[in-house]
C-alpha positions as CSV (number, residue, x, y, z in Angstrom):
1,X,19.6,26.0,18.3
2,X,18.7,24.0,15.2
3,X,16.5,21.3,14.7
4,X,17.8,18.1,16.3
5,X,16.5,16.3,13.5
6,X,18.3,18.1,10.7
7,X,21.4,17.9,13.0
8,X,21.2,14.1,13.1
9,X,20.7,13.8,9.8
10,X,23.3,15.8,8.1
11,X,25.4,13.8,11.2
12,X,24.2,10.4,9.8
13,X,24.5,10.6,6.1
14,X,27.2,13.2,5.2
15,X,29.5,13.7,8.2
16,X,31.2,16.7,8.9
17,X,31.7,17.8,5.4
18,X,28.1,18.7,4.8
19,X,27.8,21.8,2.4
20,X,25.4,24.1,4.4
21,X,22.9,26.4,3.0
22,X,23.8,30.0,2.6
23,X,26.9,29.5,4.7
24,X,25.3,28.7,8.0
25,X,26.2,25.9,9.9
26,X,23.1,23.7,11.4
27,X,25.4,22.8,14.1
28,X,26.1,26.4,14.7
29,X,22.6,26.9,15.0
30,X,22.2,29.7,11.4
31,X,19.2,30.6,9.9
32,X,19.0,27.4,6.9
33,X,16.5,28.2,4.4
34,X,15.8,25.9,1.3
35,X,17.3,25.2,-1.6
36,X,15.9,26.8,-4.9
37,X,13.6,24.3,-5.5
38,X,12.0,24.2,-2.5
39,X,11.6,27.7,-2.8
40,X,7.7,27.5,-2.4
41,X,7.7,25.7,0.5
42,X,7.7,27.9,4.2
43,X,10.3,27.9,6.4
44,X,11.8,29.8,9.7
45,X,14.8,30.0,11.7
46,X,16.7,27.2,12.8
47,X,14.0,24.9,11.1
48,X,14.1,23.4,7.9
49,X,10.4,23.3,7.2
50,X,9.3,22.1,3.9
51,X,13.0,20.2,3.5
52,X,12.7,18.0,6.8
53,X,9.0,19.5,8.3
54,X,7.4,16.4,10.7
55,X,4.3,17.5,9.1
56,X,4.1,16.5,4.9
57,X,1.1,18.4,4.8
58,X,1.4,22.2,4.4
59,X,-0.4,24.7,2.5
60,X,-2.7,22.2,1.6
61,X,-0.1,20.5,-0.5
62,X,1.9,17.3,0.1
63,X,5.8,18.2,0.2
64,X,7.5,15.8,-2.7
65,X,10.9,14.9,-0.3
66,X,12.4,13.1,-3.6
67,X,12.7,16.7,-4.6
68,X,13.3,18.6,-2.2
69,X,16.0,16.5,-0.6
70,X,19.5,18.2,-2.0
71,X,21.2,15.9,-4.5
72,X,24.7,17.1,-3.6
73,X,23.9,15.3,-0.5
74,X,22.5,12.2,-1.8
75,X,25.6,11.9,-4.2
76,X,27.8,12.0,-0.9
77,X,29.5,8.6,1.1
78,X,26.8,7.3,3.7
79,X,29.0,7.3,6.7
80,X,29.2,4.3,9.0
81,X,26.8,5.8,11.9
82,X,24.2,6.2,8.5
83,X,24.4,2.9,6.8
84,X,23.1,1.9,10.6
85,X,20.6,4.0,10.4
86,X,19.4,3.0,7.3
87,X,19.0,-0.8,8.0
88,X,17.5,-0.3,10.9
89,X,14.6,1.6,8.9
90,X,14.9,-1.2,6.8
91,X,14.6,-3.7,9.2
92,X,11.7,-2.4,11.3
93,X,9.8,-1.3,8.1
94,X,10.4,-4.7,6.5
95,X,8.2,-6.5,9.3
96,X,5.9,-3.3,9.2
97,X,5.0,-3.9,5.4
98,X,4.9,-7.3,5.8
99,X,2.3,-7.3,8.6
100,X,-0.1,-4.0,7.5
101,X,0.8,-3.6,3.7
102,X,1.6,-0.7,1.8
103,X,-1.5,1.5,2.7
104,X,-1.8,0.6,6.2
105,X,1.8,0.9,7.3
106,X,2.9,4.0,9.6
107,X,5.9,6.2,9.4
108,X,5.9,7.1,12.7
109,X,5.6,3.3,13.8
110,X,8.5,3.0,11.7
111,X,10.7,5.7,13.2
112,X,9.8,4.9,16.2
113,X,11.0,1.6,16.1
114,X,13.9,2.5,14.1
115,X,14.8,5.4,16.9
116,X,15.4,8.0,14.2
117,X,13.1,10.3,13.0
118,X,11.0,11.0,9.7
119,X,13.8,13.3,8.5
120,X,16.4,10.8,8.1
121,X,13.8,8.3,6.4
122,X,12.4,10.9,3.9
123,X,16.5,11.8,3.2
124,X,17.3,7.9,2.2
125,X,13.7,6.7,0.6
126,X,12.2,9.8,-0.3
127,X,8.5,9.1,0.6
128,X,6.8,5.8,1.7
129,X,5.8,4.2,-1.0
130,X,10.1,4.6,-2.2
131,X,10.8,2.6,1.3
132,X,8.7,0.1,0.2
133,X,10.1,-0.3,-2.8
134,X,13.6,-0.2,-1.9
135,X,12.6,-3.4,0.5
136,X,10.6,-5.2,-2.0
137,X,13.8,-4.9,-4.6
138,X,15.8,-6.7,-2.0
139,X,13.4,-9.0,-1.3
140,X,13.6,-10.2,-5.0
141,X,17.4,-9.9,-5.0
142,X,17.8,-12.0,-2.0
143,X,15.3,-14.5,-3.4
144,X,17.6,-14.9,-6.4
145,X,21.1,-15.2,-4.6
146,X,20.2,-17.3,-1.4
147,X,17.8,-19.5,-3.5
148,X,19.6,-19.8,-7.0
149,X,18.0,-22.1,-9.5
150,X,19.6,-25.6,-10.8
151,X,17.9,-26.1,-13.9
152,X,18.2,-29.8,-13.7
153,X,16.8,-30.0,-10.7
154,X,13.7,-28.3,-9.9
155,X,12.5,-30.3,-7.7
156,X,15.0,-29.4,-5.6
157,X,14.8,-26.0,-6.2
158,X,11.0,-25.9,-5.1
159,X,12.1,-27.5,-2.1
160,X,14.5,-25.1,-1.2
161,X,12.2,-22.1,-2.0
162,X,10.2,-23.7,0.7
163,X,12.7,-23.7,3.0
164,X,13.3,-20.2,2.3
165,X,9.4,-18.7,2.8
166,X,9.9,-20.8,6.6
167,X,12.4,-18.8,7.4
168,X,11.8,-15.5,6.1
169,X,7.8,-15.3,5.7
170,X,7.9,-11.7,5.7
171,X,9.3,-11.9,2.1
172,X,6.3,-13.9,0.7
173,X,4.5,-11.4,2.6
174,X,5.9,-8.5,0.9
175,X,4.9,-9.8,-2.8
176,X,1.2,-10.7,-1.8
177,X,1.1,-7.0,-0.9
178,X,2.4,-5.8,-3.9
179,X,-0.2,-7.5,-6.2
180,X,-3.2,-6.6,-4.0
181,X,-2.4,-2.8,-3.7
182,X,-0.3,-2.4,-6.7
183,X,0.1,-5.4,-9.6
184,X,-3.8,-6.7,-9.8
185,X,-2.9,-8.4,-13.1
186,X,0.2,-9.7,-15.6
187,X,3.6,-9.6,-14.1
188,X,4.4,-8.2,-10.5
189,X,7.4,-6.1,-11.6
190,X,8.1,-4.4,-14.3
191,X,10.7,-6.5,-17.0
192,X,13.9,-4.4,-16.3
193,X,13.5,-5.4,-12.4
194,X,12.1,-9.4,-12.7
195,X,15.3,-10.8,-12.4
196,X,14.2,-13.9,-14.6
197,X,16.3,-14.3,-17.5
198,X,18.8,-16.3,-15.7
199,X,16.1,-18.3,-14.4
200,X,14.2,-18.5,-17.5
201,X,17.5,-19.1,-19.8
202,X,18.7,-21.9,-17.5
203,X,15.2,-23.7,-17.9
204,X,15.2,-23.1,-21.7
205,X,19.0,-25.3,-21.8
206,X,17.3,-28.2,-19.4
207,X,14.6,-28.2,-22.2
208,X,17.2,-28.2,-24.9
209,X,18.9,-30.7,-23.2
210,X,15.8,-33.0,-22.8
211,X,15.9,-32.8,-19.2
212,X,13.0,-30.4,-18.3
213,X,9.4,-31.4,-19.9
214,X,8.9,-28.4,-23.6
215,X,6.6,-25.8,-22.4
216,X,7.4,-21.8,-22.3
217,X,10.3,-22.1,-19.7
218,X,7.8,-19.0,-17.9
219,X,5.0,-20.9,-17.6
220,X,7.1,-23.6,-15.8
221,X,9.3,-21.3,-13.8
222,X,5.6,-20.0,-12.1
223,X,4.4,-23.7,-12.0
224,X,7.6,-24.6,-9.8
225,X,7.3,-21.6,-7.9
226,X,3.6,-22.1,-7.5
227,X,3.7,-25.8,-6.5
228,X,6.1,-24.6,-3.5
229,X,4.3,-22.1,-2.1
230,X,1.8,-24.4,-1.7
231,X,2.1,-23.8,2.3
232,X,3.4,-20.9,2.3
233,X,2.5,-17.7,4.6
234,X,-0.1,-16.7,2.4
235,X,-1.8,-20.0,1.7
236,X,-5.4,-19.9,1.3
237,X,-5.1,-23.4,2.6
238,X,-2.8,-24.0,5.2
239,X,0.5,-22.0,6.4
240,X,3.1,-23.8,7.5
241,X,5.7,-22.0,10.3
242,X,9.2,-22.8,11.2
243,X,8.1,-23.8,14.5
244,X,6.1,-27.1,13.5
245,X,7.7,-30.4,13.8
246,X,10.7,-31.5,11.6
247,X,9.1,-34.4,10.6
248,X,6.0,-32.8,9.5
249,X,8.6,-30.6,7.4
250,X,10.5,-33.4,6.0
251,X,6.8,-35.1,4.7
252,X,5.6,-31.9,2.9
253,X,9.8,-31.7,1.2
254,X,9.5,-35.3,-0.2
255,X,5.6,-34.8,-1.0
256,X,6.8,-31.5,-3.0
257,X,9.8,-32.8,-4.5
258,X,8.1,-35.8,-5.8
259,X,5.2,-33.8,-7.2
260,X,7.6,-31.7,-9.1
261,X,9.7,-34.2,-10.3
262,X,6.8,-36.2,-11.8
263,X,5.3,-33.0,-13.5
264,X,8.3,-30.8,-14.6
265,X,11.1,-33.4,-15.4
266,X,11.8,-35.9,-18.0
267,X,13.6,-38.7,-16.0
């Protein structure tokens, strides 16, 4: 029989319509041996090794997944049973980054979790570190749409931002990770994935419209942000948690909305 895994996977993310190596069917249990360019890598029958091998490590050498994952398959529709699949990886690693970082998180606690296998991870992220990423881009997307900026309001923006690292902490979580292990210095994402210049161009028309205090509309996009994290998860001070008492939430809201008012706005 083949692998189970491979099964599943060609199952989960391209249906029945899977084009199968050298004419052999996984479900039909054929010899499947790699694609050219995963022609180095070892392999027997009815196992994909080196294309979905539970051990990255052969030879000495760490397999690239990226690579060798076929990209006739990636091109295909995600069927429904996949796109499951996939957020529940996404779900379970999500938590998993947020709690051990990028380092110290586990595949196999992942999968595990998940209740799928490395195979189907390594087929939709590639590696680790591309499963991180993946999350942390959403993370900033989600940032962006549930918390949109108003401009002429900032103080209510930072309040809401608050709200927002109370109810999903792992987020804030996910960025403190990716400066210590990745972004030491300057900006944590590269400029074609910051997601600012809505931000920043609807700070520079406050300004312009002698609502917002003149300053680089960066500096007091990070001074906002700043001021509202200042209990956040990662506080070096004190983290605050959805399950403290309304009414020691509504006291910190009018604390930070006053601050920010007083320091970022003209009226």
């Amino acid at each position: 029989m083949a692998d189970a895994a491979v099964v599943h996977l060609h199952r989960d993310v391209v249906g029945p319509q899977f084009a199968t190596f050298e004419g052999h069917s996984p479900k039909r249990g054929g010899v499947i041996r790699p694609p050219p360019s995963c022609a180095s890598h070892t392999y027997s029958q009815n196992r994909l090794f080196g294309l979905f091998d539970t051990n990255p490590w052969r030879n000495g050498k760490q397999t690239d997944w990226s690579v060798c994952y076929p990209r006739e398959m990636a091109d295909r529709p995600m069927t429904s049973r996949g796109a499951a699949t996939r957020e529940r990886i996404v779900d379970v690693a999500t938590q998993e980054f947020a709690e051990h970082g990028i380092a110290g998180a586990r595949v196999d606690r992942i999968v595990a979790a998940a209740t799928t296998n490395k195979a189907q991870l390594y087929a939709y992220f590639g590696n680790k570190e591309g499963l991180f990423d993946a999350i942390f881009a959403d993370s900033l997307e989600r940032i962006v749409n549930v918390v949109p900026i108003d401009a002429t309001d900032l103080a209510g923006w930072a309040v809401r931002l608050y709200d927002e690292y109370l109810r999903r902490p792992d987020l804030i979580r996910l960025a403190t990770w990716a400066r210590l292990e990745r972004r030491p210095s300057g900006h944590l994402v590269d400029a074609p994935d910051r997601l600012d210049d809505h931000k920043l161009g609807a700070i520079a028309d406050a300004q312009a419209a002698g609502v917002v205090v003149q300053g680089d509309p960066f500096d007091v996009m990070a001074m906002v942000i700043t001021m509202s994290m200042a209990w956040s998860p990662v506080s070096n001070v004190y983290a605050a948690t959805a399950d403290e008492p309304q009414k020691l939430h509504e006291r910190r809201r009018s604390l930070l909305r006053e601050c920010v008012r007083r320091a970022m706005m003209t009226g």
